[in-house]
C-alpha positions, 0 to 999 in steps of 0.5 A: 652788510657794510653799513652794518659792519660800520655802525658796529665799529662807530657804537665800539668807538663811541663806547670807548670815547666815553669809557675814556672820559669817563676815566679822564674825570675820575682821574682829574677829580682823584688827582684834585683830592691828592691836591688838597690833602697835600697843601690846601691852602696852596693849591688854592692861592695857587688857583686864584694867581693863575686866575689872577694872571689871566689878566695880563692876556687882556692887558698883553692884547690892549697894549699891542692895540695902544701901541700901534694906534699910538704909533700911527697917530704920532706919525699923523701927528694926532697925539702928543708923545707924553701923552704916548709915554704915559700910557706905556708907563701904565703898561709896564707898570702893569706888566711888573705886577704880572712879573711879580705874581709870576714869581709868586705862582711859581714858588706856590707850584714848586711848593704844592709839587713838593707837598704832592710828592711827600704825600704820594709817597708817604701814603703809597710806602704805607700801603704797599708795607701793610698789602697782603703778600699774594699782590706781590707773587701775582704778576699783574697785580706786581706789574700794577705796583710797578706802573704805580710807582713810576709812573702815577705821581708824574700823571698826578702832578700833570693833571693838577696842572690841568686842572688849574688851567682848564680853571683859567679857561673860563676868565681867558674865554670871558676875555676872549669874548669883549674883544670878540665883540667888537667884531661883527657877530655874525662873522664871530659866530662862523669862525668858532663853527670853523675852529670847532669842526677843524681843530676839535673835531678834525685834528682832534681825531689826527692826534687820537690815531697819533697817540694810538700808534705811540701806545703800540710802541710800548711793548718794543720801547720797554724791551729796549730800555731793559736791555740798555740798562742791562748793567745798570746795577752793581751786582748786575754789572758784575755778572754782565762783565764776569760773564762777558755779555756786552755783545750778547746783551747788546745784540738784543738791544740792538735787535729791539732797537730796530724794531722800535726804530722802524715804527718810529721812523713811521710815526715821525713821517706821520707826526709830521703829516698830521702836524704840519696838515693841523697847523694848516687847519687850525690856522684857516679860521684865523686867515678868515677872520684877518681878510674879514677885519681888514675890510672893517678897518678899510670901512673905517669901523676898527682903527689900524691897532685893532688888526694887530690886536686880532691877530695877537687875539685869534693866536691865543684862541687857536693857542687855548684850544691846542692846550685844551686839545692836548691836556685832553688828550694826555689826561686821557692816556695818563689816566690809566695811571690814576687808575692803577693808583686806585687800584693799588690802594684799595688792595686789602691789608694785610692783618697786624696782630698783637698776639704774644710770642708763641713757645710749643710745638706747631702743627701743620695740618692737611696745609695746601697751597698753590701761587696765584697763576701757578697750576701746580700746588707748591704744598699739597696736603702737607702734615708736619710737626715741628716740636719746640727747641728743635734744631730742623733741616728742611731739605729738597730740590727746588720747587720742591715746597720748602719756601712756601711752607716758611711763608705760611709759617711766618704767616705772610698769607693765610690764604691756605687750605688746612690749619696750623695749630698747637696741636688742638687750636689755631696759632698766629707765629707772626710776633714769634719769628725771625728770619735771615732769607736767601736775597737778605737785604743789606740795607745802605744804613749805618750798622748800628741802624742795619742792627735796629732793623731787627727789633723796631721800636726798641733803643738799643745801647752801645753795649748791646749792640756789641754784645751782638756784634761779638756773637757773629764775629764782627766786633773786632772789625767795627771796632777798627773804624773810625766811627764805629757802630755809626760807620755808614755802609754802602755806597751812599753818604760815603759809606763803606762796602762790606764782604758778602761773609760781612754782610751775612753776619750783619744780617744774622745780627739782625736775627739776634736782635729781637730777644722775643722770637722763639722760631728762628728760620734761615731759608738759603742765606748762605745760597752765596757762599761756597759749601765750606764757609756755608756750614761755618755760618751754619755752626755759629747760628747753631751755637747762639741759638740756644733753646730756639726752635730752628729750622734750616732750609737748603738744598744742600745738605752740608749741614744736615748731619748735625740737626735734630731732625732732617725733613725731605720736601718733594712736590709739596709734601714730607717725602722722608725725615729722620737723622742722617743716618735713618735717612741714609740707611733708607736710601731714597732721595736723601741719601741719593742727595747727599752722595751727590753733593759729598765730593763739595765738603771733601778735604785732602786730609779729610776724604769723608768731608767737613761735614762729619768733622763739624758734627763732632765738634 
């Protein structure tokens, strides 16, 4: 039963040495590609300097024999010293020209890094704006394109410098063999069946169980680096200090320091066992090898120089095989992050149409959807009409479904169940809306560019864009600084930092800039602001917006009274819709919504609220 037991366990390890090889070639030959397309003539002249270098070995190994020879036989006055000085003037004439291609292989390497860098990058942006938007709401799939763009170009730009060396392996070893064959070939033979069995196969499996430990780390090391960056943003900051949680966030860290700081302590004793226990196994062939030249030069077969050579020689070779250990071993792990990279982009793309701005009114039709990993269906067999030029407030609790539908309607899937029409056939809104969301982005560009963000492609004028400005309320401010339009916001090149009202208006700017959207949708934007100054924001989109259809989307319910129509979300489907008043005299969730949130708009001099005021204006 155990030999059994054994040779099941010996088959599964097996199996996953060569998925693991498997995948480390994959890797190298993906990586190799990047390299190419990068900077090809680069990564080629940078091939043949380090191949070209690897003769500064051969010349390193015969200087140390000429010089210590040279040395022995001025002392026993077997040669002249101008005939000595000569020689070393060869050799550093040599060495300069090494010197030389040195500073040549690094410039070519900081050169294909740059290039490897822009490429990654470029190609990866490009990819992850065209992914389909499911990649991003499924957890693994996300965690994959976080891995990817922390972690895959550092594992490329190592695995074309592994490349590159497993190249200059090849002259090393050619080098390594006309020194090796001035040693008697038996005594050859025997020390590379030595440093095969000790250092690959031996400490080859010592740093395998090393790297399997640092694996198991991972989980406590990546729990701890959260909590140490806990404040590491501005806006998280403000709440780590608002909220006063330096010691509750630091009591966490702490705990997952722990934890890490005791496997660690466990690994550390064991790197230095395996470490010190490897040093020792690697350097056994090479005492042998050393005892056994002695006796040659004792015979008088090898001079004194030789032995220094030997030594320097059996170094490089236990060095070279460490290097091939190690560049295995990290090509292995890192591997995974190759992996992910293809994986990340053979995602499918997601579907660009030219189709025209679509005017009409927009049926949803038995419209089901459920999230990726989600068990609950967030819309559920819902039918909806949203007629053209309607002013619509899309109202419920959250998780109610009022985002998803959004989604669907600005066409992000179409992985859904039933249709949008125009009422007979199948309509794209993708070209025909725009959208202010609850998280709206406030891009760290000047306000000029924050404006061209709405509407790509098109050049706007000065003119245009404080038409634009003056709409939202934000002309006057720009106008009082200094460089206007193109004054940079943010905290990056010295920009300045706006309010969050500011902000909003900039983005709702945005919104104004494409002339071609008919269906403007505002889910939560104003979720930041207090219910007052929500229902302002609220009243000025309602007033520029025109003939647009709109539709509002928040849980609360300021605003309400003033839409066209007012549409209830509960678990998926249209639970009510109606104006205020039928819903209120309905007395479902509405009405039990709205006496809720009544108190939030309430005025001294107003007891019946803002809401009604604004209504009638």
């Amino acid at each position: 039963m155990k030999s059994l037991c054994h040779s099941s366990s010996y088959m599964r390890g097996r199996r996953r040495h060569m998925r693991e090889k498997k995948s480390m070639l994959e890797a190298l030959k993906r990586s190799n590609m990047i390299a190419l397309k990068s900077n090809k003539k680069a990564y080629i002249l940078l091939m043949i300097v380090n191949i070209a270098m690897c003769a500064s070995t051969f010349v390193d190994l015969a200087f140390a024999e000429y010089i210590t020879n040279s040395a022995y036989n001025l002392f026993t006055g077997k040669t002249d010293y101008n005939a000595v000085i000569f020689g070393i003037l060869a050799f550093t004439f040599a060495t300069l020209i090494f010197n030389s291609l040195g500073l040549i292989k690094q410039m070519l390497n900081n050169r294909l890094m740059l290039d490897i860098t822009y490429h990654f990058e470029g190609t990866l942006n490009d990819k992850l704006g065209s992914i389909k938007w499911e990649y991003y709401e499924n957890n693994e799939t996300f965690i994959k394109i976080h891995e990817v763009r922390n972690h895959s170009l550092k594992t490329i730009k190592n695995m074309v410098n592994s490349i590159i060396f497993y190249i200059t392996v090849v002259p090393m070893a050619a080098i390594y063999a006309y020194y090796l064959s001035q040693i008697n070939i038996f005594a050859v033979i025997i020390y590379f069946i030595l440093v095969i069995i000790f250092n690959l196969v031996i400490a080859g499996k010592m740093f395998s169980q090393l790297g399997r430990l640092w694996e198991e780390i991972q989980s406590y090391s990546h729990r701890q680096k959260y909590f140490f960056n806990f404040s590491g943003d501005k806006i998280t900051h403000q709440e780590y200090k608002f909220n006063r949680l330096f010691n509750y966030a630091g009591d966490l860290w702490e705990k997952c320091y722990d934890s890490e700081h005791k496997i660690k302590l466990k690994i550390f004793g064991k790197h230095e066992i395996t470490l010190q226990t490897a040093r020792l196994i690697f350097n056994l062939p090479y005492m042998t090898m050393m005892i056994f030249i002695g006796f040659e030069i004792v015979a008088g077969i090898h001079e004194i120089g030789f032995l220094i050579m030997a030594n320097a020689l059996f170094n490089n070779i236990i060095n070279t095989c460490l290097n091939i250990q190690n560049n295995i071993t990290n090509n292995r792990i890192e591997s995974v992050f190759i992996k992910a990279y293809e994986e990340v982009m053979s995602y499918e793309n997601d579907t660009i149409t030219s189709v025209l701005p679509y005017r009409g009114n927009v049926h949803l039709n038995k419209v089901t959807y459920t999230y990726p990993q989600a068990r609950v269906k967030a819309l559920d067999q819902l039918d909806l009409c949203i007629k053209e030029g309607e002013k619509i407030a899309i109202v419920g609790h959250n998780g109610s479904g009022k985002t998803t539908c959004t989604n669907l309607l600005m066409a992000l899937t179409d992985r859904y169940e039933g249709n949008i029409t125009d009422g007979t056939k199948p309509v794209n809104l993708q070209n025909s809306i725009s959208c202010i969301l609850q998280d709206f982005a406030q891009y760290q560009m000047t306000i000029r560019e924050n404006i061209e963000a709405g509407y790509v492609g098109h050049e706007f004028s000065d003119e245009e864009i404080m038409s634009i400005l003056e709409k939202v309320g934000l002309k006057d401010v720009v106008l009082k600084l200094e460089n206007g339009i193109d004054t940079q916001l943010g905290q990056l090149s010295k920009g300045i930092e706006l309010s969050k009202g500011q902000w909003q208006r900039l983005a709702i700017a945005r919104l104004l800039a494409n002339p071609n959207a008919t269906i403007w949708i505002l889910d939560e934007p104003t979720a930041y602001l207090d219910p007052i100054s929500e229902i302002e924001i609220y009243d000025m989109i309602y007033k520029i917006s025109g003939d647009k259809t709109v539709l509002f989307i928040s849980h609360r319910l300021g605003f309400a009274k003033r839409a066209d129509r007012i549409i209830v979300f509960d678990k998926g489907k249209v639970a009510e819709q109606g104006t205020h008043d039928e819903l209120m005299q309905k007395n479902g969730i509405y009405a039990e919504m709205y006496k809720i949130q009544e108190s939030w708009y309430a005025m001294p001099s107003n007891p019946i609220g803002c809401c009604s005021a604004i209504a009638g204006s």
